[in-house]
FIDO-864997 format. One line per 4 residues: for each residue x, y, z of C-alpha. Coordinates in pm, whole numbers. Example, Ala and Ser with C-alpha at 12.3 -4.5 7.8 and 13.67 -1.06 7.14 Angstrom:
<rs>
1230 -450 780  1367 -106 714 $
</rs>
This chain:
<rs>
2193 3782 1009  1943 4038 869  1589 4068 990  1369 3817 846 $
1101 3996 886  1202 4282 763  1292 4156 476  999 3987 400 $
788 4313 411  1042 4479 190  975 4192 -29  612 4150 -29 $
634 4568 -51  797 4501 -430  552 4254 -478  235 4449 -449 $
445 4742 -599  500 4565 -935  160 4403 -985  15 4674 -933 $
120 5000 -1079  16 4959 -1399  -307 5005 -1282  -324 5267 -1111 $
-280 5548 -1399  -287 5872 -1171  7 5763 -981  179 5619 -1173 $
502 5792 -1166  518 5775 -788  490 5429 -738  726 5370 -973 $
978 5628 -799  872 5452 -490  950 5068 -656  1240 5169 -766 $
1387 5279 -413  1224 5037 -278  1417 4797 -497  1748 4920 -408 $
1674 4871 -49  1588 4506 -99  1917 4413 -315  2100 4576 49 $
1901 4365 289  1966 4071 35  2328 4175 68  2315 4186 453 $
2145 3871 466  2426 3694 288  2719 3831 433  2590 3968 809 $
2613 4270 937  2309 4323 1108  2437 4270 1551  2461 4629 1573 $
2253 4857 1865  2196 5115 1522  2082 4809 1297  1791 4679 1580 $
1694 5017 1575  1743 5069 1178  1494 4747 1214  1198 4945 1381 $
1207 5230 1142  1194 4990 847  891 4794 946  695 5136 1020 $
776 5306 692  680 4995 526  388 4897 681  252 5263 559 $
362 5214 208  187 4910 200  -141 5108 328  -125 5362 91 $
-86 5159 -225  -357 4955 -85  -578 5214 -20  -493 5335 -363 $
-609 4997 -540  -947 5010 -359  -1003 5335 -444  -900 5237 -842 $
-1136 4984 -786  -1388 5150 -655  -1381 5421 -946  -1403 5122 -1243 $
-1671 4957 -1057  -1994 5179 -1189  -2242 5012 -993  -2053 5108 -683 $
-2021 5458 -530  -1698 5543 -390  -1602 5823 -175  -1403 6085 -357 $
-1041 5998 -356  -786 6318 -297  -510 6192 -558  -291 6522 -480 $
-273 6439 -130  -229 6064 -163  24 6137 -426  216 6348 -136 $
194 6045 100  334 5856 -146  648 6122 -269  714 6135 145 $
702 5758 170  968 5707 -126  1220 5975 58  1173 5746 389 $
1287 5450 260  1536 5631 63  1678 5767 371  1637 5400 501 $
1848 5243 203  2111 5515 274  2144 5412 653  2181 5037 552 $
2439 5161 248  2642 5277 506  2648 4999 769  2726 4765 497 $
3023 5016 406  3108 5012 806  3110 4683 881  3264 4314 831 $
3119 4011 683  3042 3801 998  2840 3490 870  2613 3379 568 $
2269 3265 641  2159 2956 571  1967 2881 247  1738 2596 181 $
1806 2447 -202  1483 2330 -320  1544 1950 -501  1547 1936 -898 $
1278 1959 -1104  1112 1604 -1169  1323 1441 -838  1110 1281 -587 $
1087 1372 -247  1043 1181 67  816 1311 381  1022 1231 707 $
1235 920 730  1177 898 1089  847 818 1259  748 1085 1523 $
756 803 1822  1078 690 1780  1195 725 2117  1496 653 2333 $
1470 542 2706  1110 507 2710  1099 153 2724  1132 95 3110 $
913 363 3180  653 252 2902  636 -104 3117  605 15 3418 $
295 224 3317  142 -29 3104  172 -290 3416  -45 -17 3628 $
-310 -24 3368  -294 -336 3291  -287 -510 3691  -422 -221 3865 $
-735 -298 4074  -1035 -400 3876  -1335 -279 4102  -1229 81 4079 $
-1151 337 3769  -760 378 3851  -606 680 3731  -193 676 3614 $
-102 1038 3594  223 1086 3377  436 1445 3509  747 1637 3446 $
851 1926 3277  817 2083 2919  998 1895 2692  1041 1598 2874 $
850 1312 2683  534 1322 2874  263 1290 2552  576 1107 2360 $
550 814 2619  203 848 2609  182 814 2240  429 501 2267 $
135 340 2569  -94 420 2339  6 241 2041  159 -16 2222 $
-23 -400 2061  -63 -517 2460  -290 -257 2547  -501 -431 2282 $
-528 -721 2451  -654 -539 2738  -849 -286 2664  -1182 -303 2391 $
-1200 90 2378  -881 311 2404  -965 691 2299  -744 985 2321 $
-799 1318 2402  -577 1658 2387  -710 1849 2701  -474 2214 2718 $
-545 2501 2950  -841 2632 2799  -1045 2324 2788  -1376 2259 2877 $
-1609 2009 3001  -1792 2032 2720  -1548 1978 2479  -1339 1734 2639 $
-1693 1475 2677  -1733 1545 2257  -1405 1463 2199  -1509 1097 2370 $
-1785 1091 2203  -1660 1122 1892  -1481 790 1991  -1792 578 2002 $
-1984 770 1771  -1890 942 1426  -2150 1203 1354  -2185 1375 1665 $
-2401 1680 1541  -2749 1560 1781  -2524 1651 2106  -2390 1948 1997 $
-2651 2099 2233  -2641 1820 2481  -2552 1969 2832  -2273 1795 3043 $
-2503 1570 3245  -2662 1415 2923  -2291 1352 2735  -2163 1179 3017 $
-2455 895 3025  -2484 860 2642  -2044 809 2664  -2110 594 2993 $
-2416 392 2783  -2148 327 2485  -1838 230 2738  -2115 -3 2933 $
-2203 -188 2610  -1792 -340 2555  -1499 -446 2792  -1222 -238 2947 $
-1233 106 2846  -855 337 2856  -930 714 2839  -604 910 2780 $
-570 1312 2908  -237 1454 2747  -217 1756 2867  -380 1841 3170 $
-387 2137 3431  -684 2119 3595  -834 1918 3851  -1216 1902 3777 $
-1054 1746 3422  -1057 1465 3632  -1351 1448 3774  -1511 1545 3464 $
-1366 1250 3319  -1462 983 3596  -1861 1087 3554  -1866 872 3222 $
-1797 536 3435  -2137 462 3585  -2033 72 3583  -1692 90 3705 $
-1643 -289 3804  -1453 -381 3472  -1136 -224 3547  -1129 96 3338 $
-844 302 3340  -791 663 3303  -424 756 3210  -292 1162 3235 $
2 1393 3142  60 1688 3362  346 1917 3393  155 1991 3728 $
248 1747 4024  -22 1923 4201  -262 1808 3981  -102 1463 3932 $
-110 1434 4309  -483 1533 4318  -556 1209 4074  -331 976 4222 $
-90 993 4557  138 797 4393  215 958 4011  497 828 3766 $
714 1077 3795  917 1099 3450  1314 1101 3399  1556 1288 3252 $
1764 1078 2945  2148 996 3104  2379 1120 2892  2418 804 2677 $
2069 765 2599  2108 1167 2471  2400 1127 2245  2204 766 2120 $
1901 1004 2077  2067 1239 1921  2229 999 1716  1881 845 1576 $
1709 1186 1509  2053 1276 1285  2140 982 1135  1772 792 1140 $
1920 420 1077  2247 492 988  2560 536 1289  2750 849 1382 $
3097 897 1189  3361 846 1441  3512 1182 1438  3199 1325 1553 $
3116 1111 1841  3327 1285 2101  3139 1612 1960  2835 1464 1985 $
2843 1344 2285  2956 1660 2433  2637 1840 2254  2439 1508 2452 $
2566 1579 2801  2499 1959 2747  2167 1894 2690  2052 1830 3017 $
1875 1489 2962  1568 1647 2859  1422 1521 2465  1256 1776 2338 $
1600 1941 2348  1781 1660 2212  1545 1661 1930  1580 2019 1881 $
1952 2013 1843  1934 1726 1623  1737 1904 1376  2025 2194 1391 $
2248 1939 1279  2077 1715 1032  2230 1664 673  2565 1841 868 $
2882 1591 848  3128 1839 884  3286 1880 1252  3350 2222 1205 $
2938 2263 1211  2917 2021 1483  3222 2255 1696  3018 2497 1602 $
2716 2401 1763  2890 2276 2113  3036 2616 2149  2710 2754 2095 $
2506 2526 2336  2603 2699 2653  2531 2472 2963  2167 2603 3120 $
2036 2335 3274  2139 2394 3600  1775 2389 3739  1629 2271 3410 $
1387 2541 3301  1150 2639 3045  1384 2951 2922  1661 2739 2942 $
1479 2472 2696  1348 2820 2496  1746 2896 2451  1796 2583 2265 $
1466 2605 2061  1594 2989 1957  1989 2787 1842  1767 2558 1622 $
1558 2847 1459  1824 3040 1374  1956 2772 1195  1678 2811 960 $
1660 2964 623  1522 3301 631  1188 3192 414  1109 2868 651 $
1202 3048 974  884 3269 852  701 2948 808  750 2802 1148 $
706 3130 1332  356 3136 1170  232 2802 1285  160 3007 1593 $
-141 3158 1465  -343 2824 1565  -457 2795 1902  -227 2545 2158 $
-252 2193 2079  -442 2256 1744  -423 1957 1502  -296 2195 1187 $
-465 2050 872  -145 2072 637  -348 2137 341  -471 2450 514 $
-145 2579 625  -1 2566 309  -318 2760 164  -230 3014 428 $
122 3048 388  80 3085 56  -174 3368 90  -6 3498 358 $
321 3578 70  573 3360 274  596 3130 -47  802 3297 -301 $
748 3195 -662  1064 2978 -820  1114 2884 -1149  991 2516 -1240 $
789 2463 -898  437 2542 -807  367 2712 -494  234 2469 -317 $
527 2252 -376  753 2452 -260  521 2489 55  519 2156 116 $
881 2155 72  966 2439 354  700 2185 551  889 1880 527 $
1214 2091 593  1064 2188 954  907 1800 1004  1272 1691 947 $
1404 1932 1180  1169 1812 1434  1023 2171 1477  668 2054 1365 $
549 1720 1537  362 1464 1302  1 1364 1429  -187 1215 1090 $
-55 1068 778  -236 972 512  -266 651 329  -42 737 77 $
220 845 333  223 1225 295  125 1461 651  -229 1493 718 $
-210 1697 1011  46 1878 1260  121 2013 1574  363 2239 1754 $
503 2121 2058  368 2314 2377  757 2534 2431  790 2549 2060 $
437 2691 2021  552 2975 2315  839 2988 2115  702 3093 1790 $
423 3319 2016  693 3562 2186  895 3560 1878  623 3603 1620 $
498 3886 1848  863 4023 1896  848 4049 1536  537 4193 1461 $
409 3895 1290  104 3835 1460  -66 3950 1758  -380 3834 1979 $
-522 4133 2086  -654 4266 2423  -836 4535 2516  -622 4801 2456 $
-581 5002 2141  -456 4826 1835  -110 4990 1746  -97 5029 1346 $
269 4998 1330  291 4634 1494  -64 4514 1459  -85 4343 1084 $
-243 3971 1212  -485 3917 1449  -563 3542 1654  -873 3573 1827 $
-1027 3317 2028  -1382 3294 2008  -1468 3306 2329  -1292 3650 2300 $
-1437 3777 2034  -1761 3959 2114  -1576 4141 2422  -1334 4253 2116 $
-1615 4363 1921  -1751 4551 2181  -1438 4815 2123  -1568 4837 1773 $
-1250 4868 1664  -1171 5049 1342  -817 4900 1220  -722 4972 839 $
-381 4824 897  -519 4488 961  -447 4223 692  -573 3912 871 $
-805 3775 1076  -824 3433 1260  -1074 3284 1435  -991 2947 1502 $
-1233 2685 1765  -1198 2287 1778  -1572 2312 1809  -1788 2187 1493 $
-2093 2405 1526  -2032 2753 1439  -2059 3005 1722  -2372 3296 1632 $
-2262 3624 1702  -2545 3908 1641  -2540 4063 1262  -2393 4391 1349 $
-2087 4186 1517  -2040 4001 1174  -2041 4343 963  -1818 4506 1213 $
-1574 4230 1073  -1585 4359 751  -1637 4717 846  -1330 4712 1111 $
-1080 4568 830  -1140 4701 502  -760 4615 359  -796 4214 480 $
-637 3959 235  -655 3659 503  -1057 3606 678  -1052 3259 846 $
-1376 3227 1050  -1509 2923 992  -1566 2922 1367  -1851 3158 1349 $
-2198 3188 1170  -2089 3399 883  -2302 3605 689  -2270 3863 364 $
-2285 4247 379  -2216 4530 178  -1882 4643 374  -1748 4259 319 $
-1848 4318 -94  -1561 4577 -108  -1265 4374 89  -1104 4358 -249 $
-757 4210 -148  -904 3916 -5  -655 3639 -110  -826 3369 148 $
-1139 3331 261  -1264 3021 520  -1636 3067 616  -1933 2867 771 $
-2284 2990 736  -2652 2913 598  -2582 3010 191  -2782 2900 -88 $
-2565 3036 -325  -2195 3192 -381  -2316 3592 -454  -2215 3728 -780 $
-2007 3997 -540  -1772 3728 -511  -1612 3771 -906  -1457 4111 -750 $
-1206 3972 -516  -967 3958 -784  -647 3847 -541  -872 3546 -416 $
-635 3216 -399  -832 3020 -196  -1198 2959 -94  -1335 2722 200 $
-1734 2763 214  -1935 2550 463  -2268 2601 426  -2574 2450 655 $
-2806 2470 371  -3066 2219 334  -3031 2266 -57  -2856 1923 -255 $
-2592 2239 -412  -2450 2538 -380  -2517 2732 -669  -2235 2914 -831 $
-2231 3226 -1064  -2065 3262 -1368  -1842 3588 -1206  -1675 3304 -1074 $
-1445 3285 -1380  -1332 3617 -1373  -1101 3527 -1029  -780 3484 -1237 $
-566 3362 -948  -802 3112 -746  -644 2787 -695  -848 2614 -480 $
-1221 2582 -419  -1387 2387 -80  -1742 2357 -35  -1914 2089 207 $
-2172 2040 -62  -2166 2041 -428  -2122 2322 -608  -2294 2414 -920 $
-2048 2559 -1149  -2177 2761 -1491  -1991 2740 -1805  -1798 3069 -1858 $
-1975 3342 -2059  -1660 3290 -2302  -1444 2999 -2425  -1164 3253 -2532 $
-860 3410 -2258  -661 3258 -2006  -732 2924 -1847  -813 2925 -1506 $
-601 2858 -1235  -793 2617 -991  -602 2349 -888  -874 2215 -640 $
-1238 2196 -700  -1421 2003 -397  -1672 1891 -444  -1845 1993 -767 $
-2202 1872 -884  -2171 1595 -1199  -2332 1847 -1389  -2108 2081 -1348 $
-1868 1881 -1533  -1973 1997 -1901  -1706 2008 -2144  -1630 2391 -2125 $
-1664 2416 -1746  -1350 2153 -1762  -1152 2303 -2058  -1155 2661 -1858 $
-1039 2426 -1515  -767 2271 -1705  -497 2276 -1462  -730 2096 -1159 $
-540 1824 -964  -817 1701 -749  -1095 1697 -826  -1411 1517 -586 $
-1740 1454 -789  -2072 1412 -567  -2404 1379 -697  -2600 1098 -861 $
-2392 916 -1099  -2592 759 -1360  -2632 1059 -1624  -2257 1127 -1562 $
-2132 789 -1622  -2333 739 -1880  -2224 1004 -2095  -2506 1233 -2103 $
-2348 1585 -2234  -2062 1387 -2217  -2032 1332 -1898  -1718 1135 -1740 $
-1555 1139 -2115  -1487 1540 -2045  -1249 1486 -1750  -1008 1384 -2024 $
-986 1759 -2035  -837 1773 -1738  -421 1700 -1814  -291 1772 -1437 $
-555 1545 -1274  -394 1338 -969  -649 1256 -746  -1033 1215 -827 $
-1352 1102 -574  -1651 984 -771  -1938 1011 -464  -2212 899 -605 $
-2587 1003 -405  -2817 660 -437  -3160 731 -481  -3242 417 -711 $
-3081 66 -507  -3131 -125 -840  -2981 130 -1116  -2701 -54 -1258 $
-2384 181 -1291  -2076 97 -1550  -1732 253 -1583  -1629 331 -1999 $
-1448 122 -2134  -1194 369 -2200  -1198 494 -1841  -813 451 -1802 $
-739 649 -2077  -930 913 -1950  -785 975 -1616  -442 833 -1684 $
-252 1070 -1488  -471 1015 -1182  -271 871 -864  -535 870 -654 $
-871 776 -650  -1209 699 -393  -1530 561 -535  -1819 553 -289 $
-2166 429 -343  -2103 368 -722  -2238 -13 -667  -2028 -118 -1001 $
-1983 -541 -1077  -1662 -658 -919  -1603 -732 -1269  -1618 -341 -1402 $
-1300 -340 -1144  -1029 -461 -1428  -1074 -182 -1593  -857 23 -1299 $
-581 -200 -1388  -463 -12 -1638  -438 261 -1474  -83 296 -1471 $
-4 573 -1211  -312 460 -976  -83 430 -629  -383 484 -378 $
-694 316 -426  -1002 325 -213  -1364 136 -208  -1561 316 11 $
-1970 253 132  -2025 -21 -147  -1797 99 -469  -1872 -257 -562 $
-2175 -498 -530  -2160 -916 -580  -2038 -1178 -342  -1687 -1256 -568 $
-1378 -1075 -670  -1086 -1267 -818  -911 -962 -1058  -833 -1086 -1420 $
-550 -780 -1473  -258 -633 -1240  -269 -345 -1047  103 -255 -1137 $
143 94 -972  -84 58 -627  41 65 -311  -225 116 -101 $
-565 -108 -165  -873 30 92  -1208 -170 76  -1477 -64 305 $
-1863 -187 370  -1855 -416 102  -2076 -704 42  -1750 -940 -55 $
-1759 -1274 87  -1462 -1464 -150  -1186 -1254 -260  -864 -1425 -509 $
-589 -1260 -550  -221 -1327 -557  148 -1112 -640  51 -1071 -999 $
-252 -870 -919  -84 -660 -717  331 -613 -749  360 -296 -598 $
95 -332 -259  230 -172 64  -83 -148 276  -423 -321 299 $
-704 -174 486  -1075 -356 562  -1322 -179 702  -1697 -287 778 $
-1620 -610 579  -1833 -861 794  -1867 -1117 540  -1530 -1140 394 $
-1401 -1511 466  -1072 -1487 435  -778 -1245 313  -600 -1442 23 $
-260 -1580 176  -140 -1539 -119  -67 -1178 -73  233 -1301 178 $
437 -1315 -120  436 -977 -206  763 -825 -97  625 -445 -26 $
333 -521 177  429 -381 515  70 -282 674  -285 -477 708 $
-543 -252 919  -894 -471 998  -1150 -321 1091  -1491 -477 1211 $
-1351 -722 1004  -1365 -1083 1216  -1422 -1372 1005  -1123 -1304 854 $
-883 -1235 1150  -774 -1599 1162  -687 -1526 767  -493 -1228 788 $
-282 -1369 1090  -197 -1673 851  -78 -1393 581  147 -1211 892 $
293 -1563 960  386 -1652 632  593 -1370 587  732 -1392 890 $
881 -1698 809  971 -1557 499  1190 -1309 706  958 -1017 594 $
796 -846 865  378 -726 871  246 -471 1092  -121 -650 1161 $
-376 -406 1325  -694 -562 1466  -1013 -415 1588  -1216 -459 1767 $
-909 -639 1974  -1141 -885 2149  -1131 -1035 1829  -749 -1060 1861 $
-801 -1229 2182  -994 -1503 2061  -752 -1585 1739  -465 -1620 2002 $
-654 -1874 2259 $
</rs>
């Protein structure tokens, strides 16, 4: 199969190519002598791609030369657009540009890759077809979707071993903190059966406080006592400076105050980990328990003489694995189960592999693929090790189309055990060119198409979901995440630098960890070839690095599209001003204001400011409008937006603006941000809502709208706030919507009923004020109802209010009475979450039982679980 890769870079080549050569007037006949080679070379990988000819010793090498001559083009039509930039700009002086001998580089560069597009002409002349690649057919236009049909912790054979933990934590000795390390190798299940402990209802019975925490190699003390912390404690930003000594007694003051307390390490290689970890039980007479995963049974040994050493699957709970990750509820077709099971056996008991394999041959009925695959799975699991499991990991990938294979290698930019936002890696892969544009799809749905492709594969484990059941977050597995590291680096995608000299030909991406970064700095390296630059930390204050290390940033990388820093204390400089191809741009710092500087980055897709400032907004100029292709707009405060200087040209193409100020929302501001689909409102609410300059009546501007947050900032307890009547009609295409502090009349809530694509609703921090709620119209779209701090005490509803409900959450609701049993008649509701919730526990266990008896089944989730306790007695 051809290079991926490579043909990716040919791609993105014709890309920037075709954008981009009107503009540049003094070359103008070169690039398009180079665009048109160029596109002759991409119809031939295209060609090798579908038919395969691409194992030869000549093509690997054909390979190198490609992604050399390449890489330079791209420099030199970069350089060129700076430099065209540059000249427009008259308030900026640019270095004089030598055209002639540009134009040379350029005339050299288009008889390289002609000589390139000869050599593949040729071995597609010399060779036979072998075999097509796989392609990934996005679904019709208007067809809906579903996320993963199989929950990540479906698991086979854990159940014995899940028991036998949970009877150590549960009847180990009480006077002492006992510790139940978890070991085996890569791949075997270790933070899968801890996941299952973890969720499991008995431990809830057990235990008032159960926290998890993701530990990895690099982890410090620190960081491992915030993570706790965050536990009790949701704003953690007064111990960010804490020292070690003073976050253990403010976690072992929180764990004194309740019962039992379970602390779960996945992930752990060092010993003072442990330690660590026991400092936070001052009062250790109530049976706490500390539970581990280690691939080390050194370390395992060090926390307990007596580990649980984990199995390897026998060969029918493979094939019955194997099975469930193919098939989810549905059986294997008989002429595939001797197959199958032969794949199973091969397999070597361990899951991950299983898993891996599975995804290989999901949505595959044919036994030809499945012959296919045993032939291919080659037994090497004679001593069961990690490039044995890497083999099978490298038969799954090349499974994969050509576009998501680029997607998965690329998770690896994020550090091990990251919890990937999925909103921000589609941003990235987006900006990042892996997402090609397709007739009748958006970008970012075909993103989140390749991302679902991966989650179904079981490449990409799921760690969040969000209320309306789409991926939160996600996470590579630890050998998956090598994977993609050696092959991503094999490739040239990505590399994390060290000190020697940064090789222009392979080094395009750069991962950086911060504690690295200032020793990298050091080198002051000077790197034009450079097109991104991560910085990623788990930490949430921003690291400070001096000035000059900041500017040498900007200085070091003057052709960046990709700058995600939000790790560091960012600030502005002249040198950052002229990083033109910017097409991303995540930053933390102390700003007042978005500079005007900003309205040059004319490739900018997507913006993530966090800003420190003490100031209510962030105040926005109008150069703003002139970024044609930004799509998506994060700020931690509100911004300001201006109304554009004019009303006339293209509409914009923001598709996200969070959060804006409400008086930002004026009538033009929203006409020019036409094609926003969420949209988050913070500020105080009263002018807005009450029409001033129009106020909420402009959002009807807004066609596309899906998801809206109305935050409103109370300064006045006793201001009365009231939706329009027309509100509905206003926001009808809205799926999606969070109302905090808005302090509306229970009553004021019919007029969401008629909202009819409203799926998700949430009442957050008192949306609503009185003591009574008993809806007059139905809710005939919502599936998910979320009510949280409310003053409610008496709450009516039945079937007819809401048809459609699949999940009820209650947070913070300490005077709510009861939870109408009524809602045990409504078919879809599969989920009730409590939360701080207890007078009505008793309630809520009468609505589980009455649909139990109804045959329907009710996942009831109670915290804090003492309270469980006391319902059952």
């Amino acid at each position: 199969m051809a290079d991926t890769v490579v043909n990716f870079l040919v791609e993105n080549l014709l890309q920037l190519l075709t954008e981009n050569v009107k503009l540049i007037g003094g070359a103008k006949g070169e690039l398009e002598n180079l665009l048109k080679i160029a596109q002759q070379l991409k119809a031939f990988l295209d060609d090798a791609a579908k038919y395969g000819y691409t194992n030869s010793e000549q093509w690997k090498v054909l390979v190198i030369e490609i992604h050399k001559t390449v890489h330079r083009a791209e420099d030199a039509i970069d350089k060129f657009l700076v430099q065209a930039k540059l000249h427009q700009d008259k308030n900026t002086m640019g270095r004089i540009f030598d055209w002639p001998r540009n134009l040379i580089k350029v005339r050299n560069l288009a008889a390289e890759i002609k000589g390139i597009h000869d050599q593949v002409k040729e071995l597609r002349k010399n060779n036979q077809a072998l075999q097509a690649t796989p392609v990934l057919e996005l679904p019709k236009k208007g067809e809906i979707t579903q996320g993963p049909s199989l929950e990540n912790d479906a698991v086979v054979g854990f159940d014995d071993e899940a028991n036998k933990v949970i009877k150590r934590l549960v009847e180990g000795p009480m006077e002492s903190v006992d510790i139940i390390p978890v070991v085996g190798m890569p791949g075997l299940g270790k933070t899968t059966l801890a996941r299952k402990i973890y969720n499991d209802s008995k431990l809830t019975y057990e235990f008032y406080s159960i926290v998890w925490v993701y530990v990895g190699q690099e982890c410090k003390a620190k960081d491992i006592y915030l993570r706790i912390l965050k536990f009790f404690k949701k704003n953690i930003e007064d111990h960010l400076n804490d020292d070690v000594d003073t976050l253990a007694k403010a976690i072992g003051g929180y764990i004194k105050k309740g019962g039992r307390c379970l602390i779960v390490l996945d992930d752990v290689w060092e010993d003072e980990v442990i330690d660590h970890v026991r400092k936070v039980f001052a009062e250790n007479k109530k049976g706490h328990r500390i539970m581990m995963t280690t691939r080390d049974l050194r370390v395992a040994k060090f926390a307990n003489s007596e580990p649980h050493v984990l199995k390897f699957l026998k060969t029918e709970e493979s094939f019955e694995l194997l099975v469930m990750r193919v098939f989810g509820k549905g059986s294997c077709p008989n002429e595939l189960v001797v197959t199958g099971k032969k794949i199973a056996e091969k397999c070597g008991g361990v899951p991950l592999v299983v898993v891996v394999i599975a995804g290989a041959l999901r949505g595959r009925s044919d036994k030809k693929d499945w012959e296919r695959v045993d032939k291919n799975v080659v037994q090497h699991f004679g001593e069961h090790t990690e490039d044995s499991c890497l083999k099978f990991v490298k038969m799954s990938y090349d499974h994969l189309p050509g576009e998501v294979q680029m997607c998965f290698l690329y998770c690896g930019v994020f550090p091990r055990g990251f919890d990937i936002p999925c909103w921000k890696l589609i941003r990235l892969w987006i900006a990042e060119g892996l997402i090609k544009p397709q007739p009748e799809f958006t970008l970012e749905e075909i993103a989140e198409f390749y991302l679902t492709d991966l989650l179904n594969r079981n490449l990409v484990i799921i760690m969040q979901k969000r209320s309306d059941g789409q991926i939160k977050t996600c996470r590579l597995h630890d050998m998956l995440y090598q994977f993609c590291k050696k092959e991503a680096s094999n490739k040239w995608l990505f590399q994390e630098p060290d000190q020697s000299k940064l090789d222009p030909d392979t080094c395009r991406r750069l991962c950086i960890q911060p504690s690295n970064l200032s020793d990298f700095l050091s080198t002051t390296p000077v790197a034009e070839h450079v097109r991104s630059f991560y910085c990623f930390s788990s930490k949430q204050k921003p690291i400070e690095l001096s000035p000059n290390e900041i500017k040498l940033i900007h200085k070091a990388f003057p052709l960046m599209r990709v700058l995600d820093v939000e790790s560091l204390k960012f600030i502005f400089s002249k040198d950052f001003n002229q990083l033109f191809h910017l097409r991303y741009i995540a930053i933390s710092g102390d700003f007042k204001a978005l500079p005007p500087t900003f309205g040059k980055f004319w490739n900018l897709q997507t913006l993530i400011l966090n800003t420190s400032t003490l100031e209510p907004t962030l105040e926005v100029k109008p150069e703003i409008w002139n970024l044609l292709q930004l799509r998506h707009l994060h700020t931690n405060i509100p911004a300001k937006l201006p109304s554009p200087t004019t009303t006339t040209g293209k509409p914009s193409c923001l598709q996200t603006l969070s959060m804006v100020a409400p008086e930002s929302c004026e009538k033009d501001v929203l006409a020019k941000a036409c094609n926003v689909r969420k949209l988050s409102i913070r500020g105080q609410m009263a002018a807005f809502l009450g029409a001033y300059k129009g106020g909420i009546n402009n959002l009807v501007e807004l066609q596309c709208l899906e998801h809206l947050k109305l935050l409103n900032d109370v300064l006045f307890i006793n201001k009365t706030l009231h939706l329009p009547l027309a509100f509905s009609k206003l926001v009808r295409t809205v799926k999606k919507l969070t109302l905090t502090n808005t302090r509306f009349a229970w009553s004021e809530a019919d007029k969401l009923g008629t909202l009819e694509s409203l799926e998700v609703l949430k009442f957050k921090e008192n949306a609503f004020t009185g003591e009574f709620w008993k809806p007059k119209s139905g809710f005939s779209a919502l599936q998910v109802l979320w009510i949280e701090r409310s003053e409610l005490e008496s709450w009516e509803a039945s079937v007819i209010n809401f048809p459609m409900l699949r999940q009820l959450v209650l947070i913070s609701c300490d005077k709510l009475d009861d939870v109408p049993l009524e809602l045990a008649d409504i078919p879809s509701l599969q989920e009730m979450r409590l939360d701080n919730t207890s007078k009505a526990v008793q309630s809520a266990k009468n609505v589980r039982d009455s649909k139990t008896s109804k045959s329907m089944k009710l996942k009831l989730s109670i915290f804090p679980p003492e309270n469980e306790s006391k319902v059952a007695q």
